[in-house]
N, C-alpha and C positions, 0 to 999 in steps of 0.2 A: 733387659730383664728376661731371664728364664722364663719358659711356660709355665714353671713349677711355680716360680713366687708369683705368678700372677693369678694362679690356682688358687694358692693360700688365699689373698692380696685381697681377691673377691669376697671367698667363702666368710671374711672375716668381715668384711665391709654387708654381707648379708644377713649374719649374725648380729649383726649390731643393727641394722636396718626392721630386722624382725625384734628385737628384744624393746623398743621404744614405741611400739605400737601394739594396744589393749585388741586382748578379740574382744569380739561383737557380740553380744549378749541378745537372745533370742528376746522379742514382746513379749509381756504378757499374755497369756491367751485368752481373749474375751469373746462373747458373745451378747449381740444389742437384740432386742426381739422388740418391735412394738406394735400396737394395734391400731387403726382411725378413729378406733372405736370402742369402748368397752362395752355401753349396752345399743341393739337397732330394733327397732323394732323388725317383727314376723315381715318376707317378701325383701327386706333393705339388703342391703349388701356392706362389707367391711373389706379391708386389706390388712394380712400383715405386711410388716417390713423387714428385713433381717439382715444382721451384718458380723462376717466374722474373721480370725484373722488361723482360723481353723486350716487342716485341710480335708475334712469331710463332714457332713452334718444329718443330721436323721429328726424328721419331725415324728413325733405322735401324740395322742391326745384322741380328743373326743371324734374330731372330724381330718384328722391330719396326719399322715403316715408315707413312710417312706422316704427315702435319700433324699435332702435337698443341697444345692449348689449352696456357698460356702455365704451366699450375700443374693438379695433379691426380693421379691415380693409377689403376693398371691391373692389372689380376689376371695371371698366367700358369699355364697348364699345358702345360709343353712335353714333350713324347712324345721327342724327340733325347737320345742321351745326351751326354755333353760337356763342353767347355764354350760356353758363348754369352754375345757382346757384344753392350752396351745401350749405344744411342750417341745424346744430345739435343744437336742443333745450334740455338741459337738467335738472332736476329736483332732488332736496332734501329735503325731508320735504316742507316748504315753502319758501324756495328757489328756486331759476331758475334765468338760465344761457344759452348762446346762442355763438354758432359760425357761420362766414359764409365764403365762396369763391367760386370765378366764375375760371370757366373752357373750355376756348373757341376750339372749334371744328374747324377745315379748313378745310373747304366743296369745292371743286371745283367745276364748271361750268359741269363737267363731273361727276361726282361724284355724280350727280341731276338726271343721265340718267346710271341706273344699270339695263337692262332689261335683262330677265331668257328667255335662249334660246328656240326659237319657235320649237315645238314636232310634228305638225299637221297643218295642214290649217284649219283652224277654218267656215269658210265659200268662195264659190265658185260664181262665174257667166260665164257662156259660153258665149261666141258670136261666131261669123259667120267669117269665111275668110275672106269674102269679108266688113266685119264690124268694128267699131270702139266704144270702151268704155268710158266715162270719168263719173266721180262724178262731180256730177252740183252743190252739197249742200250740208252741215251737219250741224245741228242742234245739238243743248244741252239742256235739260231741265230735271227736272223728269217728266216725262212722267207718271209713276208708282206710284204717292204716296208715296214715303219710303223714302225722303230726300235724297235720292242716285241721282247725272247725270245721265242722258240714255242719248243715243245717235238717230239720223238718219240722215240717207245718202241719198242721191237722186243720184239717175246714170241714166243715158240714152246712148242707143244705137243704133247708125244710119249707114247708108251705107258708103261705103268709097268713092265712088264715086262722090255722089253728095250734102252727108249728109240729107237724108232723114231718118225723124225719124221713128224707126223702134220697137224701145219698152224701158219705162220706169220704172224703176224698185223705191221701197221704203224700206229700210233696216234700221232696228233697233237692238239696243243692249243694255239690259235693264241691268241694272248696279248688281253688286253681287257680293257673294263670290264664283259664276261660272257663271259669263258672257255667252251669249249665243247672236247669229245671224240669225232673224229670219227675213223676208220677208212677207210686206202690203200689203194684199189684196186692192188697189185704186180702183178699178174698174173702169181700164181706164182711171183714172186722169191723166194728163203727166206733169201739169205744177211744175216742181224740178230748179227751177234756185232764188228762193228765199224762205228761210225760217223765220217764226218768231214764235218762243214760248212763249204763255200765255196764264193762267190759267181765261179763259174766261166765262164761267160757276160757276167759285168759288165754287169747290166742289173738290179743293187740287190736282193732278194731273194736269200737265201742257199741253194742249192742242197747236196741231199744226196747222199753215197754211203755204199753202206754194202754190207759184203761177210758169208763164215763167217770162222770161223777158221783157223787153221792147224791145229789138233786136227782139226774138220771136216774140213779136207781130206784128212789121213790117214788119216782114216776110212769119212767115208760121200758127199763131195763138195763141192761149193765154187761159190756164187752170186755173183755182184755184182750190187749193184742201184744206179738211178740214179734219183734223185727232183730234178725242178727245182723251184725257187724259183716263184712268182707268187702274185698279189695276194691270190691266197683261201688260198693257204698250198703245201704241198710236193703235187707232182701225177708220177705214178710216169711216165718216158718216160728208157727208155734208147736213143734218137737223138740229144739235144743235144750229144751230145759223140760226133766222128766218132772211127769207127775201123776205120780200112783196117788193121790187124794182124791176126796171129792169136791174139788174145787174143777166148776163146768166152765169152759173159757167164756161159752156163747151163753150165759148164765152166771157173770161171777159174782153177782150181790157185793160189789165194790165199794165201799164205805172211803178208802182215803189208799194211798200208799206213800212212802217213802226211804230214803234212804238212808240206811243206821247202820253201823260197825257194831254187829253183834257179839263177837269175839275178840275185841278188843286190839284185831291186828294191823290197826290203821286204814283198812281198807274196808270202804261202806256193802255192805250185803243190802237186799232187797226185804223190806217187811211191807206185805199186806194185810190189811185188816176189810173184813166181811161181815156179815149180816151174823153169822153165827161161830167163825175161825178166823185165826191167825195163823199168815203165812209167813216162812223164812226161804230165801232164797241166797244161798252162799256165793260169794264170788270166789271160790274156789277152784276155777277151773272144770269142775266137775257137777254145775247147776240143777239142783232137782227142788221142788218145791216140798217143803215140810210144814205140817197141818196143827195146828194148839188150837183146843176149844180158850173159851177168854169168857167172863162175865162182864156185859158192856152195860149195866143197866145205866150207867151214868151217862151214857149215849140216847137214854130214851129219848125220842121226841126231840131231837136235835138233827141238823142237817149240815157233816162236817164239809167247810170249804176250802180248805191248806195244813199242809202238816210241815214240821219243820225236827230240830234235834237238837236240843241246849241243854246245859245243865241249868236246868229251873229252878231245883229247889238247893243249889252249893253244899250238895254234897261227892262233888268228883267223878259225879257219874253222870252221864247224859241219859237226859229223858227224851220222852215224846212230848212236843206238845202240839194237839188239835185247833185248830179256828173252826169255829161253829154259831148257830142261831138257833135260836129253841121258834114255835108256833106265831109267839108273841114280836120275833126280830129282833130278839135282847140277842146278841153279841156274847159269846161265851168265847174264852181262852181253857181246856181241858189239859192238863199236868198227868202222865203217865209214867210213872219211875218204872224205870230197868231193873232186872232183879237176873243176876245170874247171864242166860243166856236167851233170856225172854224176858215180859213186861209183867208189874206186879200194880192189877188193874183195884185189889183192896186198897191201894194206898192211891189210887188215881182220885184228882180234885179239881172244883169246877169255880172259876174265876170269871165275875160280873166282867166285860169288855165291848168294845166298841164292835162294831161290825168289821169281820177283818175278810179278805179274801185271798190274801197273801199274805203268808211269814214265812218270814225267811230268816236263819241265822247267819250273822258275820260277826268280824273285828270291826267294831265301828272306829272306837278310842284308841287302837294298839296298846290294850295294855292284856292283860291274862285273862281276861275272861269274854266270852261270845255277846254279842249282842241282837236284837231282834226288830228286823222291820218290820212293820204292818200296814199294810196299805187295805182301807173298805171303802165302801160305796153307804150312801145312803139308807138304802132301802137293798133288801137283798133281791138277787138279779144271776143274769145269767147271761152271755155271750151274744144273744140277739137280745138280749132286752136291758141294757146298763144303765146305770143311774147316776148321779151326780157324785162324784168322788169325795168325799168328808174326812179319810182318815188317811194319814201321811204321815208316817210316825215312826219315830227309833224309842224302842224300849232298852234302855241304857243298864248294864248288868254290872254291878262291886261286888262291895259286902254283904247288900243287904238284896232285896226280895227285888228279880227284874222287874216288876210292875211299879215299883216305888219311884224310878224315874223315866221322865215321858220326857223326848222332846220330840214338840210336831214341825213338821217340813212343810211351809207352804210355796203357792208356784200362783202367777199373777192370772192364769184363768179358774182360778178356784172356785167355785159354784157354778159353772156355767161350764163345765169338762168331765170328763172319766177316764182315768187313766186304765191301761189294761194289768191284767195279773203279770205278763212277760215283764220279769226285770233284768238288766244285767248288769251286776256290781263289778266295776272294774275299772284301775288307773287309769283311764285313756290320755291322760294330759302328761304322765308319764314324771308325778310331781312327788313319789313317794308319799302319799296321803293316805295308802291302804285301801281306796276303792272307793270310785264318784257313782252315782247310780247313772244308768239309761232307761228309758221307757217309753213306751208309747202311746198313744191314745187311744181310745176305742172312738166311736163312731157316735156321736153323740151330743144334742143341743147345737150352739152356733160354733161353736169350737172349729178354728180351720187349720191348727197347729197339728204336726203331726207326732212329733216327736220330745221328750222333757228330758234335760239334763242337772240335774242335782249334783252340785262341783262341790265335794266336800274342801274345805280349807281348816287347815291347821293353825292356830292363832298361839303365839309366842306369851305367857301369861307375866313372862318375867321374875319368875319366882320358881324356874326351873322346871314349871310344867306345862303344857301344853291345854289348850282345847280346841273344839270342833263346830264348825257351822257348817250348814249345805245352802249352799245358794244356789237355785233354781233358773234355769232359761228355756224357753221353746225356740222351736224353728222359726215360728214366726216373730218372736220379741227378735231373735239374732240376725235375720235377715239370710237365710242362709241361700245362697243362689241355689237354680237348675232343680230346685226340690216345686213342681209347679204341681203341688198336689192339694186338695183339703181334706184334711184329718186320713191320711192313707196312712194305714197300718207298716210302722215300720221295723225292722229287726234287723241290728248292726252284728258284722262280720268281718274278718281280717282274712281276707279270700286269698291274696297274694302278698301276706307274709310283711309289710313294709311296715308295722305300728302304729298303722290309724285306722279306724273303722268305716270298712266300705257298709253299704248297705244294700235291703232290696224294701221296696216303697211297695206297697201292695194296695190297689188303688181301686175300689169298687165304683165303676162306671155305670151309674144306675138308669143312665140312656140308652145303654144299649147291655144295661143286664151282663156285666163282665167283670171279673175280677181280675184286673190285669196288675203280674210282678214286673217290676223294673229295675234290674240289677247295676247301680251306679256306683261306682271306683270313687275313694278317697285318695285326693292329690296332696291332703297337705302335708304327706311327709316324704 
C-alpha cells in the first residue's frame, strides 16, 4: 500500500472515530455558601463554608471583602451587633453566579459598654478642705478641625460654707488616638453654667460660648465667655465676634441662650436674651452681636433653667420655648413665637409644668414633627446642691397641642437619684431607632450608679405602624466591669473613631480633696 492510501486510510478512520463521540458539555456553574450559624451570640464565633465550581470568587457584605479562593472556609468574630450580610460572587468565563446570607449578632445592652481597665488618672483638680467641686457643663463639638468630637467641661469651685465662688476652671479633651486633658487659659471668665457649640466664624473648627445662669444672675452676677475653634483645639478670645452694643461681657445679665436658625438657612445662629436686650449672633462667617430691646414682662419673677427650639404652637415656624419656676417652685414651660427675623414676645404664653431643668428637642417617633424631653428635679437646685429627680419625660408632638401627650421614662433608682442636665441622644446600638438617651448622675443620696441608658425600642404594632418605649439601665443594674467608681460623673465620646462610646469617669475623691478624670477606651467594637 502506497503512503498516499494509507494517508487517506487514516484520515478516514479519524473522521469517523471523531464523528461518534459527543463533546463534553461544561457543569453548571454553582455556588454552595453556608453558615454554622445563623444567629451567636456577642464574643461567639461562626464559620462560613464555601464551594464552587467557578474560576474566581469575590466576597463582600457587611464584614467580608475581597478575592476568595474558589472553595474554603473562614472563621468570624464579629464585635457589631445586628444583623450582617455574607455575599459570594463568583465568576467563569462569562458567566457569574452569586450566593448570599445574613448572620445576626446578639449584642446586649452591656455588651455596648466594654471598657479596658483604668492604668492612671489621666488628669487632676485640687480643692481646699473647706471647699466644694462640681462640673457645671460639658460641651461637644470639634473644636480641632479633624472631624473628631472634643470635649469641654466647665467646673467651679466654691466654699462650703456659704458657696462663695472661689475659682472656675475650663477643661478640654481634644479627641485622638491619645486623648489628652488639657486646662483654658479664660482669663477670669467664670460664666461655665451654659454651653453652646458653633462654628461662628465659618473657618471649620467649632467655636464655643458659654455664659452663668439665670440663678447666677440673680444672685451673685453673670459672665459670657468666648472660646474660638483652631487647630490645636478651643483658645479663650472674646474679640472674634464684634460687638459695638452695650452688652458688658464681665456684666452680661444673662437670662438663658440658645440656638435658633434665624434666617431660615438651615444653619442655627446664636440668640441671647438679657435682663433688658436681645442678642443675634449670625453664623455667617462674619460674627458680630446685634442688640433688640424685647418686653419680657411675662419673665417677671421667674428663674429661666433651659431653652430649647420647636414648633409649639403647629404653625410651621419654630418658636422659643423657656423652662422656668416662678418664687412659689410652680414649674412653668414659656411659648415665644418667631416673627420675621426676631421673637414676637406679645404673643409669648405661659404654661402650668412640672419643674424642668432640661429641654431638649428631637424626633422621638420619626415621624414629621419634633418632639420634647424634659427632665426636673424635685425641688429647684443647682449643681452643688441637687435634688431628687421627679420628672423624666418625652412631650410627644401631632396634630394637636405638644403638652397633650406625656410619656414618662422611669429608671429603677428613682427617688433615691438625680440625674444631671448633660444629655446625649444618640443611636449607640446602631439599631436605626433615631436616638437612645445617655446620662449621667449628679452626686447625690445613696446612689452608686454612675451612668443611665434609656434604649429606645421600636415595637412592630402590626397594623403597619410602629411605637416606642425606652427602657432604662444603670451601670450598676448592667454590671459593667473596670468602671470602680460611685456615682462619678460621666461623659461618653468616640475619641478614636471605632462606633462605640469610650468615656471619661470624673471621680471626686473627697479623701484627699481631688477630682480626678479617667479616660477609658471602649472595646466592644
Amino acid at each position: 500500500m502506497s503512503i498516499k492510501q494509507i494517508t487517506l486510510t487514516a484520515f478516514a478512520l479519524f473522521l469517523l472515530g471523531a464523528c461518534s463521540v459527543d463533546q463534553e458539555e461544561l457543569e453548571e456553574l454553582f455556588i454552595e455558601l453556608e453558615t454554622s450559624a445563623e444567629s451567636v451570640d456577642y464574643g461567639e464565633s461562626f464559620t462560613l463554608t464555601w464551594n464552587s465550581n467557578a474560576s474566581q470568587c469575590y466576597a463582600s457584605g457587611s464584614f467580608w471583602f475581597g478575592e476568595r479562593p474558589i472553595s474554603g472556609t473562614e472563621d468570624f468574630t464579629v464585635k457589631r451587633g445586628g444583623t450582617g450580610t455574607y455575599i459570594l460572587e463568583c465568576r467563569r468565563n462569562n458567566e457569574f453566579a452569586n450566593q448570599a446570607l445574613e448572620v445576626t449578632i446578639n449584642k446586649t445592652v452591656a455588651n455596648h459598654f466594654i471598657y479596658q481597665p483604668s492604668e492612671q488618672v489621666d488628669f487632676s483638680v485640687a480643692y481646699g478642705a473647706d471647699e466644694e467641686i462640681a462640673i457645671t457643663a460639658v460641651a461637644r463639638g470639634d473644636f480641632s478641625g479633624d472631624l473628631i468630637p472634643d470635649i469641654l467641661v466647665g467646673i467651679e469651685i466654691r466654699k462650703s460654707l456659704d458657696q462663695t465662688l472661689v475659682d472656675t476652671k475650663f477643661l478640654q479633651s481634644v479627641a485622638g488616638p491619645l486623648p489628652i486633658i488639657t486646662e483654658i487659659d479664660a482669663s477670669g471668665c467664670s460664666g461655665s453654667s451654659i454651653m453652646l457649640p458653633l462654628d461662628l466664624n465659618g473657618d471649620g473648627p467649632v467655636d464655643l460660648i458659654t455664659s452663668s445662669s439665670d440663678l447666677q444672675r440673680q444672685t451673685e452676677g453673670s459672665n459670657l465667655c468666648h472660646f474660638k475653634g483652631s487647630a490645636t483645639g478651643l483658645v479663650f478670645d472674646d474679640t472674634f465676634i464684634t460687638n459695638e452694643t452695650s452688652l458688658d461681657f464681665n456684666d452680661a445679665k444673662i437670662i438663658t441662650m440658645g440656638l435658633v436658625d434665624r434666617d431660615n438657612d438651615l444653619r442655627p445662629d446664636l440668640y441671647l436674651l438679657t435682663e433688658e436686650y436681645e442678642y443675634w449672633v449670625q453664623s455667617d462667617g462674619s460674627p458680630d452681636y446685634e442688640e433688640f430691646s424685647y418686653d419680657g414682662t411675662i419673665l417677671s419673677d421667674l428663674v429661666i433653667t433651659s431653652a430649647t427650639v420647636i414648633d409649639f404652637d403647629l404653625d410651621q415656624t419654630s418658636d422659643i420655648v423657656l423652662a422656668a419656676y416662678d418664687s412659689s417652685n410652680q414649674g412653668k414651660l414659656i411659648s415665644l413665637p418667631r416673627s420675621g427675623d426676631g421673637t414676637n414676645w406679645a404673643e409669648a404664653l405661659s404654661y402650668e409644668a412640672p419643674l424642668v431643668k432640661t429641654l431638649i428637642s428631637f424626633d422621638y417617633d420619626q415621624d414629621t414633627f419634633l418632639d420634647m424631653l424634659a427632665i426636673g428635679d424635685e425641688v429647684p437646685g443647682d449643681d452643688f446642691n441637687p435634688s431628687n429627680t421627679s420628672t423624666f419625660r418625652i412631650y410627644e408632638e401631632d396634630e394637636t397641642n405638644i403638652l397633650d401627650t406625656e410619656r414618662d421614662i422611669t429608671f429603677t433608682k428613682q427617688g433615691n437619684a438625680s440625674l444631671n442636665e448633660y444629655i446625649i441622644i444618640t443611636d449607640y446600638d446602631q439599631d436605626g431607632d433615631g436616638g437612645d438617651f445617655l446620662l449621667t448622675f449628679n452626686k447625690f443620696g445613696n446612689n452608686t450608679a454612675n451612668f443611665l441608658i434609656g434604649e429606645k425600642e421600636i415595637i412592630d404594632n402590626g397594623d403597619g405602624t410602629n411605637s416606642y418605649v425606652v427602657n432604662t439601665f444603670d451601670d450598676d443594674e448592667l454590671g459593667i466591669d473596670n468602671v470602680p467608681y460611685d456615682n462619678a460623673f460621666t461623659i461618653f465620646f468616640d475619641y478614636n473613631i471605632d462606633f462605640d462610646l469610650d468615656a471619661i469617669f470624673i471621680d471626686d475623691d473627697e479623701s484627699t480633696n481631688t477630682l480626678n478624670f479617667y479616660i477609658q477606651e471602649n472595646d466592644s467594637n
